[in-house]
N, C-alpha and C positions, 0 to 999 in steps of 0.2 A: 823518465828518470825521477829518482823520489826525492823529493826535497830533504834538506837537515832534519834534525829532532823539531817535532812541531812545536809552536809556540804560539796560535793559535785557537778560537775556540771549536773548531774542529777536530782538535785533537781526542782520540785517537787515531785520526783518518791522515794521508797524508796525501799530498796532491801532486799529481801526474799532469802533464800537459795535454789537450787535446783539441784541435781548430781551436787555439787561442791560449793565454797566457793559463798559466798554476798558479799556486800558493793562494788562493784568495781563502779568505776567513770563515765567511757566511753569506748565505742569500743574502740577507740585509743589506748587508754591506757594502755586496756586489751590484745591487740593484743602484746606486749612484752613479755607476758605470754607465756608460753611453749605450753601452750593447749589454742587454742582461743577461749572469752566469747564470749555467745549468751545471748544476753539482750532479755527477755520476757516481753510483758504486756499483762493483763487481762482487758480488757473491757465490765462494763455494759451497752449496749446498751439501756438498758430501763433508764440510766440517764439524767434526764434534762440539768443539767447543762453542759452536751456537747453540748448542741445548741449554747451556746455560742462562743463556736470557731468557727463556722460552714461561718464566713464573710471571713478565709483564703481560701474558697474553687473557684475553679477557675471555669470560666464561663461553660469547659466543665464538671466537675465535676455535677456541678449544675443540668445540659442538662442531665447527666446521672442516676443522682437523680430522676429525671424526670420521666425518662421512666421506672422506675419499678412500677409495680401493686399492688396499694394501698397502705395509707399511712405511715402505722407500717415500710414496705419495706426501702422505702424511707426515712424517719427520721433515719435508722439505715446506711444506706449507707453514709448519712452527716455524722450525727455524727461519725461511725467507721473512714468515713474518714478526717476529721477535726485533730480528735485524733492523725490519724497519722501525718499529716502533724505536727503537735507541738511536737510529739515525735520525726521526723526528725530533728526540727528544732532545738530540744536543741543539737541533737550530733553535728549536722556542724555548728551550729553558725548563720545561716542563716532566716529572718523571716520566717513566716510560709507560708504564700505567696507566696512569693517570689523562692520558692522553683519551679524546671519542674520536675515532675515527668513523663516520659517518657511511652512508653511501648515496650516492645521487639518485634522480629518479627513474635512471636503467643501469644501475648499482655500480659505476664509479666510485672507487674509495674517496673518500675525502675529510680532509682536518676542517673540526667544526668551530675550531677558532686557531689563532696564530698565523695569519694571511699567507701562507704556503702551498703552493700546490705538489704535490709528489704522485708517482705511479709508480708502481712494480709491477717485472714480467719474470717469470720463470720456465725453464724449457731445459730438459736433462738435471745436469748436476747443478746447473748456474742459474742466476738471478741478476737481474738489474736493477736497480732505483735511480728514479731522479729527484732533484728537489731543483724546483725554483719558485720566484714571484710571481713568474710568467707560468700559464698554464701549459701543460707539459700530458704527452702520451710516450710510452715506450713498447718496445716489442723486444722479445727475442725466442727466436727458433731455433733448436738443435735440427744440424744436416741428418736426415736416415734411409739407411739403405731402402729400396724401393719406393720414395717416394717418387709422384708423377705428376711434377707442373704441368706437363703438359695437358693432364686431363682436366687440371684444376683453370685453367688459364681461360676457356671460355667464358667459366663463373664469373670471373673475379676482374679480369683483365678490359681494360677498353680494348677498341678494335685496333688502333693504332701499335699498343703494347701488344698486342697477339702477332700482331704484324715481324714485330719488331724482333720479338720470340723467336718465331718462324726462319728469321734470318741466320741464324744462331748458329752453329754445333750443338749437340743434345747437352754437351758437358757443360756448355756457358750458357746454355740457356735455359738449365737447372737452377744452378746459379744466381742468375740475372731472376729468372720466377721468384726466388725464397725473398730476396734480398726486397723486389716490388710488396711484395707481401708483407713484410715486414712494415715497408714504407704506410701501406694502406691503414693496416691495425693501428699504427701508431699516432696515426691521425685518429681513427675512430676512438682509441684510448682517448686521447685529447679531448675529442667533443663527446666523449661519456655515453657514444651512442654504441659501440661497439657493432653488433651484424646488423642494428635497425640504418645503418649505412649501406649502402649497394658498393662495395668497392670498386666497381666495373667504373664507376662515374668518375674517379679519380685519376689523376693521372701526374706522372713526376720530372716530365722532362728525358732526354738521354744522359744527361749529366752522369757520372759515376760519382759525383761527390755529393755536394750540399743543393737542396732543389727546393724549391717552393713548390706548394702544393696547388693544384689545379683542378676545384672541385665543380661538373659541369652545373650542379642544381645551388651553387652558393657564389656567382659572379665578385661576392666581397671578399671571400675567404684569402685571409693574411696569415698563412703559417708555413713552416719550412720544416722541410724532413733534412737531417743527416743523417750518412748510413753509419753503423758501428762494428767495428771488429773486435770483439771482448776475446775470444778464442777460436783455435782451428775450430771446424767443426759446428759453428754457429754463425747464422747472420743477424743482425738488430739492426732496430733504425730509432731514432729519438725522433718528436715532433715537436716544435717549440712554437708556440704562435709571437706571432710580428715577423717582422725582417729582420733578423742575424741575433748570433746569437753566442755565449763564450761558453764553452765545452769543460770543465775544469774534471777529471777524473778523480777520484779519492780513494786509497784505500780502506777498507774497514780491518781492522785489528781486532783477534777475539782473544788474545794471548790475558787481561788482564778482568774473561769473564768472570774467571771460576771463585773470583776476590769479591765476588758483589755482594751484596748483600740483596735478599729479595725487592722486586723491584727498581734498584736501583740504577740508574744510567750508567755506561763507561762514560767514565772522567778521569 
């Protein structure tokens, strides 16, 4: 349920509850918390009125837009990423612009100042972003006809999960595949390693909720996947590193893009 009119500096965004309380303000803010927030947004891709932001986007960005195949592709990649750049901008303060977004050295985006970590995933019409203090991976998959975990499931899956699979109905353990999958990327989002990770090595538990991550070649590893239901027709997982973690959902609002002026943030 959505909060009042915001009064916040989140605003335009408003806050949804999710494994944990709403309303909070900002990362900042929320990091005095015992447990740190992970701020989520939900993005439709198929809205127009994200083209609107789409002049914060930087010349390589543009160049990047570019080069995907066909248009639909490509108006989702502005727009997904425009979005973020105004969601970055309201947590530091900085236009939207004006912001480098970086990349690591197996091309994880990353903000080269404002101590933030954020990821975005996109898959069909939608997109997700997270922002927190804590380093942070996302996934999300749209469901599509003819896919087959099952044949993906040796790749990817420990033996155990294969097992586990195997127990299934084909229809939950479609399902139960996407949903693992998810979990796995989300971690490698996190550690910026993306396929240089074996996802076979990983493993989540049978838990259907919140799971800590069990990675067989890193005995240290401290990070916990939650799964996410953003819409029918999709599964996602977030990965937070530490123990536990406060889920706060936000809308993004694009009703007050078309008033901007170039470059400039919703405020």
């Amino acid at each position: 349920m959505a909060t009042a009119a915001p009064t916040c500096p989140c605003w335009p965004w408003r806050a949804t509850p999710s494994y944990g309380a709403a309303g909070a303000s900002s990362p900042k803010r929320e990091a005095r918390m015992r447990e740190p927030a992970v701020f989520l947004w939900l993005l439709d891709l198929d809205d127009p009125a994200l083209d609107a932001l789409a002049s914060c986007l930087s010349a390589q960005e543009q160049a990047r837009a570019a080069r995907y195949r066909g248009e639909a592709l490509q108006r989702g990649y502005r727009r997904g990423r425009a979005a973020l750049r105004h969601i970055l901008a309201r947590q530091t303060g900085q236009p939207p612009a004006a912001l480098t977004l970086a990349e690591g050295p197996l091309g994880k985006p990353v903000l080269t100042h404002g101590g933030l970590h954020f990821n975005l995933s996109h898959s069909g019409t939608l997109a997700l972003v997270a922002v927190s203090e804590v380093a942070v991976g996302i996934d999300l998959e749209q469901r599509r006809d003819g896919f087959d975990g099952a044949a993906l499931a040796p790749l990817v899956c420990h033996p155990a999960e294969r097992a586990a699979l195997a127990a299934l109905p084909p229809a939950q353990a479609q399902s139960r595949f996407l949903q693992l999958w998810t979990h796995k990327e989300a971690y490698c989002k996190l550690l910026g390693t993306g396929l240089h990770t074996d996802p076979a090595r990983l493993t989540f538990g049978a838990s259907p909720g919140p799971a800590p991550v069990s990675d067989a070649r890193d005995p240290r590893c401290d990070a916990w996947v939650y799964p996410l239901y953003p819409a029918d027709g999709y599964a996602a997982s977030l990965c937070v590193a530490g123990r536990g973690a406060r889920l706060v959902w936000l809308r993004f609002q694009t009703w007050p893009a078309a008033l901007l002026a170039p470059g400039q943030a919703l405020a």
